[in-house]
C-alpha angles and dihedrals in degrees: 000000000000121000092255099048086049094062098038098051105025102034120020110082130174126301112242098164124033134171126284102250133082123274106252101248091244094056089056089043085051094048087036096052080051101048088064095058090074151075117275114215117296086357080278086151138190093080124218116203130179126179116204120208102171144094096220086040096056104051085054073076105055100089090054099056133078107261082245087068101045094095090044100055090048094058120032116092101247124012115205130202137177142187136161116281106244106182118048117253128262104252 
């Protein structure tokens, strides 16, 4: 297995703590560039993906997360979620 799928699949795991200061924009354009390489769940694609910055926004969340994760979603400094676009979009 190469270096790179190594650590992908065998070592990173998911963030629970980060650091208290904003994400730099280019940073979330870059992930998100990445993100839609790839699969969506299930290859339901299009994906839609929304990234949530704000306090209000993000207790609009709240009923949609594992209690485990509550903490987690209020505080981190962008909450991402994603789901299959099932109507097509207004052009």
């Amino acid at each position: 297995m190469s270096r790179i799928l190594e650590q992908l699949f065998a070592q990173e795991r998911t963030f629970s703590y980060w650091q208290a200061r904003p994400v730099p924009e280019g940073l979330v354009e870059a992930a998100f560039q990445l993100a839609s390489l790839g699969p969506a769940s299930a290859n339901c694609e299009p994906l839609r993906l929304v990234l949530v910055r704000s306090p209000q926004a993000k207790e609009q969340l709240l009923f949609c997360v594992s209690t485990g994760n509550y903490e987690k979603v209020r505080t981190a400094p962008i909450t991402a979620t994603g789901a299959p676009q099932t109507a097509a979009p207004r052009l």
